[in-house]
C-alpha positions in Angstrom: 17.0 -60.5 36.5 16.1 -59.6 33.3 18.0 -56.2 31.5 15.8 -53.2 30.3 17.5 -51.2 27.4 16.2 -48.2 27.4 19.0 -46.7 25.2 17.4 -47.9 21.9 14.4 -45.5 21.7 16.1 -42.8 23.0 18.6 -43.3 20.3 15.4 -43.4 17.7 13.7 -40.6 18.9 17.2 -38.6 18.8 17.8 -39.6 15.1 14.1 -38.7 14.0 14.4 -35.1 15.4 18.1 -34.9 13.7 16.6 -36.2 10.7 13.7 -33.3 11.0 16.3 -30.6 11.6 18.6 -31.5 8.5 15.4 -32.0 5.9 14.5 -28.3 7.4 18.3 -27.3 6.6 17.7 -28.5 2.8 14.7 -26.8 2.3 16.4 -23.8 3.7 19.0 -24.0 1.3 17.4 -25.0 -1.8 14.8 -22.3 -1.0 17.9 -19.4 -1.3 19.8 -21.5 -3.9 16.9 -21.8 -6.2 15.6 -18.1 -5.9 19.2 -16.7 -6.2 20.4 -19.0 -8.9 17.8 -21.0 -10.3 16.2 -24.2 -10.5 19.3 -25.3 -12.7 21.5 -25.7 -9.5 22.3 -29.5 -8.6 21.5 -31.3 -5.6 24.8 -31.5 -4.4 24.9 -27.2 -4.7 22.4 -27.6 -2.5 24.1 -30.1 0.0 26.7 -27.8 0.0 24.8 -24.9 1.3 23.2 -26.7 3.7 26.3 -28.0 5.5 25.2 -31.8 5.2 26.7 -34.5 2.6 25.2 -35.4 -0.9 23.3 -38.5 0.8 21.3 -36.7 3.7 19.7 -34.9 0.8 18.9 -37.7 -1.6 17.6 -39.6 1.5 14.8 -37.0 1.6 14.6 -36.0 -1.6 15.6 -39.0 -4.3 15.4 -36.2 -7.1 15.4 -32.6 -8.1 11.8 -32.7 -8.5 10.8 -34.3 -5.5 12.8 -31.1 -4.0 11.3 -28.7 -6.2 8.0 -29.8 -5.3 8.5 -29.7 -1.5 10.0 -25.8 -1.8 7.0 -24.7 -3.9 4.9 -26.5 -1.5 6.4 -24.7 1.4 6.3 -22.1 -0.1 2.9 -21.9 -0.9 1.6 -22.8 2.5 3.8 -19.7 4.0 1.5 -17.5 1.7 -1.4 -19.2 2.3 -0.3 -18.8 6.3 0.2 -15.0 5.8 -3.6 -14.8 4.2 -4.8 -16.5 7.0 -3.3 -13.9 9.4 -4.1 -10.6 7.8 -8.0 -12.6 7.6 -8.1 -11.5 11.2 -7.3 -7.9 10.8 -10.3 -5.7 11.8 -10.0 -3.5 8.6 -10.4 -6.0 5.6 -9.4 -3.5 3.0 -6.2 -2.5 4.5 -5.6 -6.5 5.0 -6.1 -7.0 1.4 -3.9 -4.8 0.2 -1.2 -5.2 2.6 -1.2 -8.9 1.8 -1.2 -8.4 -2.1 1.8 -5.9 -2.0 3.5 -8.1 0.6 3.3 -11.1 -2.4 4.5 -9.0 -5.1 7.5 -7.6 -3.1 8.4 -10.6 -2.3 7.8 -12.9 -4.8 10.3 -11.6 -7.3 13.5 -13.2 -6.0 11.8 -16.7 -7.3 11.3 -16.3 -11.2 12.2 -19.9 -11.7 9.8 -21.1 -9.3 7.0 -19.2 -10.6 8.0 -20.3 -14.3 8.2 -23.6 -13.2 4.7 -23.5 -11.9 3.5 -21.9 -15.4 5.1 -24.7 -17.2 3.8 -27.2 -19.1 6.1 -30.3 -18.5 4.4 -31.9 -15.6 3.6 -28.9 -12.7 2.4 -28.3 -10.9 3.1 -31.8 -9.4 -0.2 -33.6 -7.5 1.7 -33.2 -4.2 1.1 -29.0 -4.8 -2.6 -29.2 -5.8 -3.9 -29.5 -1.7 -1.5 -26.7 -0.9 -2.7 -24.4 -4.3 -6.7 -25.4 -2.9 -5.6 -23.9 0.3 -3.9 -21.3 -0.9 -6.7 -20.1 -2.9 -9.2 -20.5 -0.4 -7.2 -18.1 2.1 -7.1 -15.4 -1.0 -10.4 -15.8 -1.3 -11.9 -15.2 2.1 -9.5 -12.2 2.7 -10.9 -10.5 -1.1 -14.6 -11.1 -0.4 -14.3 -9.4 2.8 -12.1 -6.1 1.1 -15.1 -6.4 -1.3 -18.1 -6.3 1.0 -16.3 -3.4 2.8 -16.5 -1.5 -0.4 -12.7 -1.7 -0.8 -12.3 -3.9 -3.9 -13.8 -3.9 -6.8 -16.8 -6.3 -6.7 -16.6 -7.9 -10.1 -13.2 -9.6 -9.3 -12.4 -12.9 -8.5 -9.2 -14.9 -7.3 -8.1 -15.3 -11.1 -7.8 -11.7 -11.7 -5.9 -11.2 -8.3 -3.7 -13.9 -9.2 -3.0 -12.1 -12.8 -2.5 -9.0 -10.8 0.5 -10.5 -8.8 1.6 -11.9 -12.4 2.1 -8.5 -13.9 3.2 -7.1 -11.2 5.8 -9.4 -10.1 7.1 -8.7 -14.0 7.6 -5.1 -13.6 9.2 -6.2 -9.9 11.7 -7.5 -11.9 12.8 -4.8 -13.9 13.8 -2.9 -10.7 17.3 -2.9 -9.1 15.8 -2.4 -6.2 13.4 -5.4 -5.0 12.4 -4.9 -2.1 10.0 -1.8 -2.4 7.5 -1.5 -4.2 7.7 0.0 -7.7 5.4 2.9 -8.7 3.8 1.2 -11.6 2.8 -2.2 -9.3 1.5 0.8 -6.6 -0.9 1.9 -9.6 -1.7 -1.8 -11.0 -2.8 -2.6 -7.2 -4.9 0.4 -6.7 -6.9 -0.1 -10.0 -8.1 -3.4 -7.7 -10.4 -0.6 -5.9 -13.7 0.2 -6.1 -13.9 3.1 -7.7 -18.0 3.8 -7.0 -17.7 3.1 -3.0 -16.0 5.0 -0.6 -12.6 3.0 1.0 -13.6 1.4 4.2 -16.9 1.9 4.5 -19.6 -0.6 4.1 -22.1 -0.4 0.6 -25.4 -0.2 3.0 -24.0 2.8 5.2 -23.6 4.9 1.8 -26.6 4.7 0.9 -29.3 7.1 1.6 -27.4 9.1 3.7 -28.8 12.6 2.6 -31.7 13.5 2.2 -33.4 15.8 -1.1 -32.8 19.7 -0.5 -36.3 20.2 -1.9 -38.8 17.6 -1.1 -36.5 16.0 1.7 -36.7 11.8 0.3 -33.8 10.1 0.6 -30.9 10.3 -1.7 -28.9 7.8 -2.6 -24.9 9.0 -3.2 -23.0 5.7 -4.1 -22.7 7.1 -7.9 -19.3 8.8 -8.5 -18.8 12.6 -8.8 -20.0 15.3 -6.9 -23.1 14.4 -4.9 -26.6 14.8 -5.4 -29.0 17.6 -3.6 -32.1 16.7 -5.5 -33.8 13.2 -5.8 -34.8 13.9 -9.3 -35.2 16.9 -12.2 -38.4 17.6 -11.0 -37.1 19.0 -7.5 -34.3 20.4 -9.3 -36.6 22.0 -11.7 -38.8 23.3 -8.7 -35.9 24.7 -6.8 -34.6 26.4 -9.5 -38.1 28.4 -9.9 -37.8 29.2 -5.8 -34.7 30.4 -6.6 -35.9 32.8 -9.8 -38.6 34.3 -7.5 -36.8 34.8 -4.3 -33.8 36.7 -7.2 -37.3 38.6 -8.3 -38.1 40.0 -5.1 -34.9 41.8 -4.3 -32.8 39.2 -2.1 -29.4 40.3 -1.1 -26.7 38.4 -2.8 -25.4 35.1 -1.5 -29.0 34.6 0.2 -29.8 32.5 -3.0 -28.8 28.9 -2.5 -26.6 27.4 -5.0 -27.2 24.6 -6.9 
């Protein structure tokens, strides 16, 4: 009778998932080492941290790089992730700019890794460019849905957001405090708004929502400042003579309509 060993891929399949769980351990670590301390900390720092020896982390990552890579690329996809989710909210201005002030909050506490990115000496790395695509495909679905609400400024695009998180994250920075939001990134964020539509609501639903006081066509109030009652100066013109002669004929005050 012929033996079955059944012990050998049980034994695989038990050092695959150990194998999974201290690679996850590493990138934990090297996340926390490298936003608290820098890229300059060594490999070993980061075997360290993660409670695993020196060779468990050159077996999955043969060089610094190879681990810097893998943390931006994580990193990048948890971003991209958290786009994706607040693409689902049901009010895409809020979404917008919950997810922008979520970013610069919390993108401080990893300088390096956004110098690194910035650099000129090789990054980003190929291995980042699929997460970057997908990262700025997420940022752009959730602004062009803030911008046909009316919440965004419609002249933007995912560079200009991008630069927003740049100067923002700088004056992050200079706060002791990190983890709220400083006043000056509040006002850089809100100059992302379109100024000319109201917050929330669609372009088409502002539009001729009134109608002329004096010859009653439609008016259309998307312009800034105080609203329109007249389509044009010749209404205003001809109320404005109504006005005169009903003042001529002896109406009591306040039953001439104001302007």
């Amino acid at each position: 009778m012929q033996r079955t060993d059944t012990a050998a891929p049980a034994l695989t399949e038990a050092s695959r998932a150990d194998a999974r769980r201290n690679r996850a351990k590493v990138l934990a670590a090297a996340q926390a080492a490298f936003a608290t301390a820098g890229t300059g900390v060594s490999l070993g720092e980061v075997a360290r941290r993660a409670g695993v020896g020196a060779g468990t982390v050159y077996r999955h990552f043969p060089t610094k790089e190879v681990l810097l890579e893998a943390v931006l690329s994580q990193r990048i996809e948890r971003l991209s992730r958290l786009a994706e989710g607040y693409a689902a909210s049901p009010d895409p201005g809020a979404a917008f700019f919950a997810f922008v002030t979520e970013v610069v909050v919390a993108t401080p506490g990893n300088r390096d890794m956004c110098e690194l990115l910035q650099g000129k000496d090789g990054w980003p790395r190929a291995g980042l460019l699929a997460s970057g695509r997908r990262f700025s495909e997420a940022l752009a679905s959730l602004l062009g849905a803030a911008q046909r609400a009316g919440a965004v400024r419609p002249e933007l695009g995912v560079e200009d957001v991008t630069a927003i998180f740049t100067a923002c994250v700088a004056i992050q920075q200079m706060r002791e405090d990190r983890g709220v939001l400083a006043p000056m990134s509040a006002l850089v964020i809100d100059a992302l708004r379109d100024p000319n539509l109201r917050y929330g609501t669609p372009p088409s639903a502002e539009k001729h929502n009134a109608t002329c006081a004096s010859c009653g066509a439609p008016i259309d109030r998307t312009g800034p400042g105080r609203p329109a009652r007249y389509c044009g100066s010749a209404c205003r013109q001809k109320a404005y003579r109504q006005r005169r002669v009903l003042g001529s004929a002896g109406s009591p005050p306040g039953a001439v309509e104001q302007e």
